[in-house]
MIVO-381633 format. One line per 5 residues: their letters; for each residue x, y, z of N, C-alpha, C. Coordinates in Angstrom, 2 decimals, padded with zeros to 5 digits. Example, Ala and Ser with C-alpha at 12.3 -4.5 7.8 and 13.67 -1.06 7.14 Angstrom:
residues 2
AS> 013.19 -005.69 007.80 012.30 -004.50 007.80 013.20 -003.30 007.80  012.85 -002.25 007.08 013.67 -001.06 007.14 012.90 000.03 007.87 $
//
This chain:
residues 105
XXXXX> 000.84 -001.17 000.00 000.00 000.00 000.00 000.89 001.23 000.00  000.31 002.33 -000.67 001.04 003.71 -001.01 000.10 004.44 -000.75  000.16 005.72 000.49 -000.40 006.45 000.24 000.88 007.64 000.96  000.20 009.18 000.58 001.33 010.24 000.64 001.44 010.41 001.96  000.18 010.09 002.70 000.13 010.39 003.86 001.01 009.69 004.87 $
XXXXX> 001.07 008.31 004.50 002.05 007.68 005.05 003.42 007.85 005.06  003.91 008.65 003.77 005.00 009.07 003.30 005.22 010.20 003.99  004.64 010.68 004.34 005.06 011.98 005.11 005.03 011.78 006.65  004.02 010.50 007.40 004.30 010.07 008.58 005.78 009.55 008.75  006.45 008.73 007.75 007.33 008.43 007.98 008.85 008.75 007.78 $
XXXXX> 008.37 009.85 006.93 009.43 011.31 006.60 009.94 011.74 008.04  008.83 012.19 008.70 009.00 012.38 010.02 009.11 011.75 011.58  009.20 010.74 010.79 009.75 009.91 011.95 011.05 009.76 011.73  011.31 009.51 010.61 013.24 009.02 010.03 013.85 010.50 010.55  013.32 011.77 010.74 013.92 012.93 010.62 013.70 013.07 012.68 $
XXXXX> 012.98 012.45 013.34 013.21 012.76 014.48 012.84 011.58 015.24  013.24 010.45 014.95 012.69 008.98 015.92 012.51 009.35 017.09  013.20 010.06 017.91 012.71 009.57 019.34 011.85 010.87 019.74  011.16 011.54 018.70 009.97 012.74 019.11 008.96 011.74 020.16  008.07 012.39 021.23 006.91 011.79 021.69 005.77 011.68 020.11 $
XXXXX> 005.89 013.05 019.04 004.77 013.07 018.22 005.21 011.78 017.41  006.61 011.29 016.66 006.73 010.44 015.94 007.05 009.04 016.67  006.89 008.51 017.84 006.61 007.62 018.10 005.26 007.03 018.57  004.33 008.77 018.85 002.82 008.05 018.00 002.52 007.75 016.92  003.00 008.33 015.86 002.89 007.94 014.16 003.72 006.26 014.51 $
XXXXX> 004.60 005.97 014.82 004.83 004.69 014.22 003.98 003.89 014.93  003.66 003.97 016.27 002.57 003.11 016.95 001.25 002.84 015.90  000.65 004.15 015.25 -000.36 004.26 014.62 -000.13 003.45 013.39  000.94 003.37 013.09 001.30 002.67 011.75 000.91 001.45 011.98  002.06 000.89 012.86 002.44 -000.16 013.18 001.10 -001.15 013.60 $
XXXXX> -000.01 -000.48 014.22 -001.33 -000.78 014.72 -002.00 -001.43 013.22  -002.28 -000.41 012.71 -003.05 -000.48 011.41 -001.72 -001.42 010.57  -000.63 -001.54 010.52 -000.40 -002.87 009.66 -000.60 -004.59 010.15  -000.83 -004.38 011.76 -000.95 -005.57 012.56 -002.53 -006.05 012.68  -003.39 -004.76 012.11 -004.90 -004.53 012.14 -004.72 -004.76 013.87 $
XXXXX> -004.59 -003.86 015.08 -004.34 -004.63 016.29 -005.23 -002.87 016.57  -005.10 -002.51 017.95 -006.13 -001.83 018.76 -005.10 -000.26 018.90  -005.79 000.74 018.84 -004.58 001.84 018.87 -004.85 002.51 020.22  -004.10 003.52 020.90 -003.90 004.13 022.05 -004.63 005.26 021.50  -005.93 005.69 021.86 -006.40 006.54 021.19 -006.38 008.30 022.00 $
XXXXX> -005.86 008.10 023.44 -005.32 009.13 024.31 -004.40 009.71 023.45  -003.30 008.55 023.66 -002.17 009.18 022.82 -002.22 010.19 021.44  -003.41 009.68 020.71 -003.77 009.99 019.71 -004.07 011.49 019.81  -004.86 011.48 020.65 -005.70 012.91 021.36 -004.43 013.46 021.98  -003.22 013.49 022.20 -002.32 014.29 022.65 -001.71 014.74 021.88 $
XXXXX> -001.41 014.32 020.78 -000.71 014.72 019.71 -001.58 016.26 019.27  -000.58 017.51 018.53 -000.65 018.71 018.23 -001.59 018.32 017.07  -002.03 019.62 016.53 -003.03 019.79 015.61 -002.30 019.04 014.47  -001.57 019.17 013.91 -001.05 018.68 012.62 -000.75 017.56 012.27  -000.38 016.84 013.60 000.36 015.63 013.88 -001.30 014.62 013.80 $
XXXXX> -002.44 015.36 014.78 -003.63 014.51 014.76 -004.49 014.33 013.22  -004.15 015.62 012.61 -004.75 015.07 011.96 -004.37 014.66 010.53  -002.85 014.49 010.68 -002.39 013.15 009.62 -002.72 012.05 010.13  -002.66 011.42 011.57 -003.35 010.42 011.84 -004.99 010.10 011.39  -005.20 011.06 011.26 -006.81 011.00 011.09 -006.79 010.58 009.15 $
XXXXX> -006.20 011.54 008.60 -005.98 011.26 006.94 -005.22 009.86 006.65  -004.33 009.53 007.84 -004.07 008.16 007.70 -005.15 006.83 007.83  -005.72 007.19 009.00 -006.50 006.17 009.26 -007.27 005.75 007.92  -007.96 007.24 007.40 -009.03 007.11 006.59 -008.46 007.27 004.99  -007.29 007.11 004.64 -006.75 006.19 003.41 -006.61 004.99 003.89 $
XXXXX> -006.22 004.38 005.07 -006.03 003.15 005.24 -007.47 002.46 004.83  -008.86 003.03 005.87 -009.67 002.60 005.79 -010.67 002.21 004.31  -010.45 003.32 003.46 -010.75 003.13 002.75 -010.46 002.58 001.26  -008.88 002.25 001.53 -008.48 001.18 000.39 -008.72 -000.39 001.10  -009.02 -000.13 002.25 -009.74 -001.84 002.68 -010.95 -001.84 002.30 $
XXXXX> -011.85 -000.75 002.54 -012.69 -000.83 002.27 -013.88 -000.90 000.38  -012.77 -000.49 -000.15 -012.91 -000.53 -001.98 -012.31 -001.56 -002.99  -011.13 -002.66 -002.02 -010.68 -003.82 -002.32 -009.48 -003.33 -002.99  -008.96 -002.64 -002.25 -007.64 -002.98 -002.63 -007.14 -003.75 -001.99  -005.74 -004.70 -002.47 -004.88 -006.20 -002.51 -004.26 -005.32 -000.89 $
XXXXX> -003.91 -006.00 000.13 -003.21 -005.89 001.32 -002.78 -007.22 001.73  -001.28 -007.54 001.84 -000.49 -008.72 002.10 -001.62 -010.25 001.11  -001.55 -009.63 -000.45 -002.15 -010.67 -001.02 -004.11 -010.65 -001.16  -004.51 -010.00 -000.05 -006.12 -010.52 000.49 -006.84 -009.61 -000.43  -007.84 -009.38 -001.16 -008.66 -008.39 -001.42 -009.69 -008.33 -000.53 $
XXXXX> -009.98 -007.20 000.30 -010.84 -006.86 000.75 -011.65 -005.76 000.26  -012.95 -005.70 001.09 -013.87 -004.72 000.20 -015.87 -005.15 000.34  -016.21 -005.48 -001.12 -017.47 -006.01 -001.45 -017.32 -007.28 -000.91  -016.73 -007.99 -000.84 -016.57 -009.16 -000.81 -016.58 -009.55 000.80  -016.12 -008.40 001.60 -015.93 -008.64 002.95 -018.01 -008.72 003.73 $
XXXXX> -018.53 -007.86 002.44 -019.90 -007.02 002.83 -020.79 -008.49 002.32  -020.32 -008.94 001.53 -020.89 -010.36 001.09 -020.88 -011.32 002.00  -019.33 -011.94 002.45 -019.81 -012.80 003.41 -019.92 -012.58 004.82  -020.25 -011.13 005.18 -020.83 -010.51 006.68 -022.39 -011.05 006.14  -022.82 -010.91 005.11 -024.33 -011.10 005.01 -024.44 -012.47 004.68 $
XXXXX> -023.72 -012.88 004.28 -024.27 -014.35 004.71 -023.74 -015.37 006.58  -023.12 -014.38 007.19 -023.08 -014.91 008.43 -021.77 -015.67 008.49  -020.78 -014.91 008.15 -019.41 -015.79 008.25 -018.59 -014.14 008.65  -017.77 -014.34 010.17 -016.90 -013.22 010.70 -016.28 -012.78 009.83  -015.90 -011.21 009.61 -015.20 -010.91 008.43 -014.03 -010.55 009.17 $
XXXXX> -012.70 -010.56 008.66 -010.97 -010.58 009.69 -011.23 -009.57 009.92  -010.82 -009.56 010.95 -010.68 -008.40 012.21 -011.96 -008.46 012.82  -013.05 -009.01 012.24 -014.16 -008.19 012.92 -014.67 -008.15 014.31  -015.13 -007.42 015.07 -015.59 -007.82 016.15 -016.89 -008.84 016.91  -016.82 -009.80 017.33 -017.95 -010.40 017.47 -018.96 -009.52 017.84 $
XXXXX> -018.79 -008.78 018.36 -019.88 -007.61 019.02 -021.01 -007.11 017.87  -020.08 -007.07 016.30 -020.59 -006.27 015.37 -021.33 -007.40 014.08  -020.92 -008.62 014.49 -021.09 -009.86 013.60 -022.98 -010.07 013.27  -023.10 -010.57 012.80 -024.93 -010.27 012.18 -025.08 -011.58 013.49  -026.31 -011.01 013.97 -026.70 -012.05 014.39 -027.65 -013.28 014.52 $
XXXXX> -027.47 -014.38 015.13 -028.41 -015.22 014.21 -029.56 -015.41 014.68  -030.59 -015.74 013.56 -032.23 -015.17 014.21 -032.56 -016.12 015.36  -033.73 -016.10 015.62 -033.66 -016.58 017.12 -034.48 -017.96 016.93  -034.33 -018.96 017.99 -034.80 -020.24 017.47 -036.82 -019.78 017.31  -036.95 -021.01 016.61 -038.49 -021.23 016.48 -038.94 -022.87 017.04 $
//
């Protein structure tokens, strides 16, 4: 995956690794390539500029998963929206958010 935004998170990390702001960008990275849970305080501490490349990050990330673009091989996308509706967990998803199944008769 390529996006500019990422390119410029990580511009600024190579240019100051041990900032508090660029070792939230790599956490944030690093989160979203593991698909794993982010520190969202941290998130909220970060300066105006810094939050909201995280925010333009998230939401290129989100939305080339979400339109099927290829990530480590997988296409995700329509296909994820297909078999949520037929009742099969889609990766990552939360059971919390999974369809649920109708109730006995």
């Amino acid at each position: 995956m390529h996006m500019r935004e990422l390119d410029t998170a990580r511009s600024r990390i190579r240019r100051n690794p041990e900032g508090d702001a660029e070792r939230i960008l790599g956490r944030v990275i690093a989160a979203l390539e593991a698909n794993a849970g982010l520190d969202m305080a941290a998130v909220y501490a970060l300066d105006y500029d810094n939050f909201n490349l995280v925010i333009d990050i998230m939401r290129g990330w989100w939305l080339q998963r979400y339109t099927g673009v290829a990530r480590n091989g997988v296409a995700r996308g329509h296909g994820y929206i297909e078999k949520r509706n037929r009742g099969d967990e889609a990766p990552g998803a939360s059971p919390a958010l999974a369809p649920s199944s109708p109730p006995p008769t």
